[in-house]
C-alpha positions as CSV (number, residue, x, y, z in Angstrom):
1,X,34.7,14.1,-34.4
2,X,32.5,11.2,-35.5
3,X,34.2,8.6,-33.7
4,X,34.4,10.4,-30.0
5,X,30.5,11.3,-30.7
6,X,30.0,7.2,-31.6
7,X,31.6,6.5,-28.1
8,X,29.5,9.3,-26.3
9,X,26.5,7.2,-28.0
10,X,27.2,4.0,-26.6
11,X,28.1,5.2,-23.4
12,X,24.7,6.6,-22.7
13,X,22.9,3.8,-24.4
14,X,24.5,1.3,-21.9
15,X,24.0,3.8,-18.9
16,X,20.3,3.9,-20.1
17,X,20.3,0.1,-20.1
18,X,22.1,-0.3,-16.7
19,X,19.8,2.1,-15.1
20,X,16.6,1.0,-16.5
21,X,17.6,-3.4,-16.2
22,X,17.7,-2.6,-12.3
23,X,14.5,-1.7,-11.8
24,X,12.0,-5.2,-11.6
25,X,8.7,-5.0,-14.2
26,X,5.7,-4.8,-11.6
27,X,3.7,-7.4,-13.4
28,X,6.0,-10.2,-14.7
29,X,5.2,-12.3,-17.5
30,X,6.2,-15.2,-14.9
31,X,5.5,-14.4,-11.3
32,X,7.3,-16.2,-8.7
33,X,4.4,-18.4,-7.4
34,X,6.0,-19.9,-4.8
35,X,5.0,-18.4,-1.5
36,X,8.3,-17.4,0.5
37,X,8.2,-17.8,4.2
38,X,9.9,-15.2,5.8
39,X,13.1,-16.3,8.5
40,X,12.1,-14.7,11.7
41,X,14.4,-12.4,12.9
42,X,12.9,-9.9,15.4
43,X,10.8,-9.9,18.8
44,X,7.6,-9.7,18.2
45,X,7.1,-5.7,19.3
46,X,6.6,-2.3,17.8
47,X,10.4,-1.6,17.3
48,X,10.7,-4.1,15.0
49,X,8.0,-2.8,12.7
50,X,9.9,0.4,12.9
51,X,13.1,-0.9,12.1
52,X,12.1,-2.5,9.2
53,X,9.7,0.3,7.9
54,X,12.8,2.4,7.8
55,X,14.5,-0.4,5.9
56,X,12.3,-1.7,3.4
57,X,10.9,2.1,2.4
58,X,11.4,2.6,-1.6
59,X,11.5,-0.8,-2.0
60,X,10.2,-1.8,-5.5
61,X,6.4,-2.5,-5.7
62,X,6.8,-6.4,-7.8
63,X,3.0,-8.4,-7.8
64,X,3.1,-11.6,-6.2
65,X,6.7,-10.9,-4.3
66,X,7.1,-11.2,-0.4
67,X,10.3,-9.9,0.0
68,X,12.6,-9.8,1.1
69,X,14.1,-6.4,-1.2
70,X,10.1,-6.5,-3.5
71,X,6.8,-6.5,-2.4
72,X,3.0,-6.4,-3.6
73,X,0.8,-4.9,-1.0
74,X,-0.1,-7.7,1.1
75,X,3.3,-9.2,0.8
76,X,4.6,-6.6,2.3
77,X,3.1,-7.0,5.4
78,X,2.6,-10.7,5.4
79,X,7.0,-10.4,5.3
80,X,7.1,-7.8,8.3
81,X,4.5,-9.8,10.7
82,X,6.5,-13.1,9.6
83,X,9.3,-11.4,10.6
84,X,8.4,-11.3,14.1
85,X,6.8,-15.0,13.8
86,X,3.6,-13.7,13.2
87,X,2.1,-16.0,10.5
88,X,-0.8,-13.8,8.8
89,X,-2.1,-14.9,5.7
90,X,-0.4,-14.2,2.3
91,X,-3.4,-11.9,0.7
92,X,-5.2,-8.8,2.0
93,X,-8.7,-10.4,1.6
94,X,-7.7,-13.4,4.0
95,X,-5.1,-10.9,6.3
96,X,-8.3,-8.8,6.9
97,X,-10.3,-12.2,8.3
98,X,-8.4,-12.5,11.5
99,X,-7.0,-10.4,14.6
100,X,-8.8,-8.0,16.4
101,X,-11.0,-6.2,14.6
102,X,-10.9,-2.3,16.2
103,X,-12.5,1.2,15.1
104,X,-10.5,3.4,12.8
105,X,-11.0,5.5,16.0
106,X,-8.4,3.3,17.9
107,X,-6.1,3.5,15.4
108,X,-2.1,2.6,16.6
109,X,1.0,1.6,15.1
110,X,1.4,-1.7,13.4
111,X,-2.4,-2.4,13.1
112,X,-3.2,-3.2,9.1
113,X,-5.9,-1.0,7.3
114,X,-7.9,-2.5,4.4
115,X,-9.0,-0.9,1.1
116,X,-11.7,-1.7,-1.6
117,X,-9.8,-0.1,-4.3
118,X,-12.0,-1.3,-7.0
119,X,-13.5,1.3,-9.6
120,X,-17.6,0.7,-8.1
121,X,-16.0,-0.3,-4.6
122,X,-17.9,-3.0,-4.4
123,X,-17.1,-4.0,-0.2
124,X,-13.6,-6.1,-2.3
125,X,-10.2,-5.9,0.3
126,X,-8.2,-5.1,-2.4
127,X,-5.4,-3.0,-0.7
128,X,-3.9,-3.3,2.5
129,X,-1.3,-1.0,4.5
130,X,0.1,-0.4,7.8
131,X,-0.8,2.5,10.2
132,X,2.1,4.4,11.4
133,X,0.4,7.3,13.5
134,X,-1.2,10.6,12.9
135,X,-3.3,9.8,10.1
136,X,-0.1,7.9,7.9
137,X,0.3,4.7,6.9
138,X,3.1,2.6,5.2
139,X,2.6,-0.1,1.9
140,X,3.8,-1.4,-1.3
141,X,2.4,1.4,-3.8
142,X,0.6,-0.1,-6.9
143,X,0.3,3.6,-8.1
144,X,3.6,4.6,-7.4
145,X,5.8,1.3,-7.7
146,X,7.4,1.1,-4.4
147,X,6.7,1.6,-0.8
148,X,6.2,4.6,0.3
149,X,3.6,6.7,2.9
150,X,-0.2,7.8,2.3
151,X,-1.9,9.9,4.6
152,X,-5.5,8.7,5.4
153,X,-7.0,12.2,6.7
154,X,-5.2,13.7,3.6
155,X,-5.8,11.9,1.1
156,X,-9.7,11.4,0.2
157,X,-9.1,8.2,-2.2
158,X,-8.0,6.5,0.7
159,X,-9.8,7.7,3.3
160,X,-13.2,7.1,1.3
161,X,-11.9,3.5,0.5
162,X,-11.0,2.6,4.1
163,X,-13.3,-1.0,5.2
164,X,-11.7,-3.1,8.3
165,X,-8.8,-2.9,10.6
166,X,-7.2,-5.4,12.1
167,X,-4.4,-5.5,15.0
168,X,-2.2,-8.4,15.7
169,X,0.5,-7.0,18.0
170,X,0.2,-8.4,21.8
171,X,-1.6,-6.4,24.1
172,X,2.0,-5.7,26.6
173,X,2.6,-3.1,29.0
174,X,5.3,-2.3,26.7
175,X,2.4,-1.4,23.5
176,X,0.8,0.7,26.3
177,X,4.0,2.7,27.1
178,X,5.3,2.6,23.4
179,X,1.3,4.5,22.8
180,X,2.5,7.3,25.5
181,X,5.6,7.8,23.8
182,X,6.4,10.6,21.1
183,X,6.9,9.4,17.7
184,X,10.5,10.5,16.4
185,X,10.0,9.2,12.9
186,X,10.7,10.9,9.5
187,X,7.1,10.4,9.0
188,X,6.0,12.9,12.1
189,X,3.6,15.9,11.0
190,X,1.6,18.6,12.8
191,X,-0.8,17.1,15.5
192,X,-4.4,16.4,13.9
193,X,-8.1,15.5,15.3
194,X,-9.1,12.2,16.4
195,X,-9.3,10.1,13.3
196,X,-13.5,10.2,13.4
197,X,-15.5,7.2,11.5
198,X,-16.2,8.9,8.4
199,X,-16.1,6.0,6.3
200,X,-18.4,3.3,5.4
201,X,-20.0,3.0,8.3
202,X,-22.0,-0.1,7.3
203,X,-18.7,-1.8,6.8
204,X,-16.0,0.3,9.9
205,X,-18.9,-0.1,12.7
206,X,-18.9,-3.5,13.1
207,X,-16.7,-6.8,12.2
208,X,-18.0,-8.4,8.6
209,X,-21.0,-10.5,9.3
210,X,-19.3,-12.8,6.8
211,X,-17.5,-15.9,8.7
212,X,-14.1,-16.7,7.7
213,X,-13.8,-19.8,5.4
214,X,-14.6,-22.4,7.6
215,X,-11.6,-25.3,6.3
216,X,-11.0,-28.4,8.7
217,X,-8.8,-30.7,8.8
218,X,-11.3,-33.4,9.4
219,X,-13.9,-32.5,7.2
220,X,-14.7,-34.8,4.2
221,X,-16.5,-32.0,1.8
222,X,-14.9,-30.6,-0.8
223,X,-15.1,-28.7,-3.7
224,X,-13.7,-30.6,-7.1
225,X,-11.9,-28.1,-8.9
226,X,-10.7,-31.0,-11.9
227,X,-8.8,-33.8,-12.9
228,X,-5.2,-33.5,-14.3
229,X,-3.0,-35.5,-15.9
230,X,0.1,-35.3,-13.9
231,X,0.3,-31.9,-11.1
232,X,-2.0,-29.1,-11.8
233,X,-0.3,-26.1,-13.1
234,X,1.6,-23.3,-10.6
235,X,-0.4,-20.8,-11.9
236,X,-3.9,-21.9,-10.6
237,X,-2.9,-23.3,-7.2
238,X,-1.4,-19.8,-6.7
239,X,-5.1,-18.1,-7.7
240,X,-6.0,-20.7,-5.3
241,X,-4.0,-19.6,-2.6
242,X,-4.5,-15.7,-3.4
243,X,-8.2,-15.7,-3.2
244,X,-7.7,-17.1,-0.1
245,X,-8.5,-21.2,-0.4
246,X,-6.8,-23.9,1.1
247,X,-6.7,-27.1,-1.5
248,X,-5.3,-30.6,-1.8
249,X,-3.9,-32.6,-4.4
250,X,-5.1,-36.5,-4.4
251,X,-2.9,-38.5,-6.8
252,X,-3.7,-42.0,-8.3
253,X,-2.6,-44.0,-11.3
254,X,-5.0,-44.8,-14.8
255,X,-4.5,-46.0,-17.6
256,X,-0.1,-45.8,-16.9
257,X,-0.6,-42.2,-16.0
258,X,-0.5,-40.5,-13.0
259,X,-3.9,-38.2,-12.6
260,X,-4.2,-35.4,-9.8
261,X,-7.5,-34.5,-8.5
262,X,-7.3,-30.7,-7.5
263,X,-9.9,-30.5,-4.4
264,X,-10.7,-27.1,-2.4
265,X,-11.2,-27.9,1.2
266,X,-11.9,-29.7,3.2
267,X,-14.6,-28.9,5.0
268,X,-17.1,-30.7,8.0
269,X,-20.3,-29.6,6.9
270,X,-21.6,-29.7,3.1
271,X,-23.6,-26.3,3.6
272,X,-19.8,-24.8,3.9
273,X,-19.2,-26.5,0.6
274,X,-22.3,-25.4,-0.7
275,X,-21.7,-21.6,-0.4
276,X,-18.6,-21.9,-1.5
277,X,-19.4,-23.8,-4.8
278,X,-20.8,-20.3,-6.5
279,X,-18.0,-18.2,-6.1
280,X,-15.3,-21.4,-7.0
281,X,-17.3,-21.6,-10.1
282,X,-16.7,-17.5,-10.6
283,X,-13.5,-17.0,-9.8
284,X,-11.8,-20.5,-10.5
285,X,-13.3,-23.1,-12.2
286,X,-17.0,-23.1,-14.0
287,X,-17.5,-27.1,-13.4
288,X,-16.6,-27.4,-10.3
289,X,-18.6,-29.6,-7.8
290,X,-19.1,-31.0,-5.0
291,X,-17.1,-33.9,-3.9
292,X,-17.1,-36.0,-0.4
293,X,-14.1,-37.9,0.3
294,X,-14.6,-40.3,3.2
């Protein structure tokens, strides 16, 4: 009896272990860093979005991933938009910055919606999602792991947390008829009222007064993040990248080693710079500075 119950053991130990390795941990200890452009493989139009919200539902939520089987929030969409060849940027915070800013009002399928998720909601895009019709919205669940659908007129966390939306589709004739259409998705409910603006109206009203990051090609101001011997490390040019900085790397010998100065920018006016310089020092680096590279 002992040795058929010892072999019942085992079995379920390595069924546990099987089931449980398959699942990706949601934070790794080493995030993949690298950001993955997605191959584009679909017309630029609403079917595409549907096809692939089908596809990609109850796909694992995995921070810093892009897909193409894990996503974080805005990876999710970043992959979907580049898709189509739609280049977006890779975090909510910078995704929320361009397209066409409309009212929750004018809602329609495939626009993004934007969340401050943050405990005092401090006016932070910290969440973003895609609008699927009638009040529900797809995106990579950091609450339940996995992409999934939320209902904005149902659910008051979300609906209270609501900030910006943003549409990137082309205006076609197509978008107009596809709007006439009935929606034969698994995500259909009962018919409800006009989505109304009953959410931050200082912020939903009107586009941010804040100007998107103003980075030129031919500027010559920078912010110095540091010096490094060698290349700066993965991890901080990704925090870079996330909060939504561009950055360059100038490299020159001293001393028989090969030093890389870490630079944010650039930028054409030194009052960009200077606003900047604050929140560098905040979030990034505490001694940064100003630099101008001519």
């Amino acid at each position: 009896m002992t040795k058929p119950l010892n072999i019942l053991y085992i079995l379920l130990s390595l069924s546990a272990l099987l089931f449980t390795g398959c699942k990706p941990p949601h934070h790794p200890k080493n995030p993949h860093y690298e950001i993955k452009k997605p191959k584009v493989k679909y017309p630029a139009q609403k079917k595409s979005l549907e096809k692939m919200v089908k596809k990609l539902k109850g796909s694992p939520y995995v921070w810093a991933e892009e897909g193409p089987n894990r996503f974080d929030c805005s990876g999710y969409t970043y992959y979907m938009y580049g898709s189509m060849g739609i280049d977006l940027p890779r975090t909510a915070r910078e995704q929320a910055k361009v397209g066409k800013y409309i009212k929750p009002s004018e809602l329609k399928y495939g626009d993004l919606i934007f969340f401050d998720t943050t405990r005092k909601r401090n006016g932070k895009i910290t969440h973003v999602g895609m609008y699927l019709g009638d009040g529900w919205f797809t995106h990579a669940s950091t609450k339940k792991y996995e992409v999934v659908y939320s209902n904005l007129r149902t659910s008051p966390y979300y609906k209270k947390r609501l900030r910006i939306c943003r549409r990137y589709l082309p205006d076609t004739k197509e978008a107009h008829m596809a709007k006439a259409a009935p929606q034969a998705t698994p995500w259909k409910t009962k018919a409800f009222k006009q989505l109304k603006e009953k959410t931050d109206s200082k912020v939903t009203r009107k586009p941010p007064t804040r100007p998107v990051i103003d980075n030129s090609k031919k500027g010559s101001f920078f912010v110095q993040v540091g010096s490094f011997s060698g290349q700066p490390k993965s991890e901080l040019l990704y925090k870079i990248r996330r909060l939504g900085y561009t950055y360059r790397i100038i490299k020159f010998p001293r001393n028989g080693k090969q030093i890389s100065k870490l630079l944010i920018g650039p930028y054409r006016y030194k009052a960009t710079a200077l606003d900047i310089l604050p929140k560098v020092k905040k979030e990034i680096e505490p001694s940064a500075f100003i630099a101008e590279i001519l």
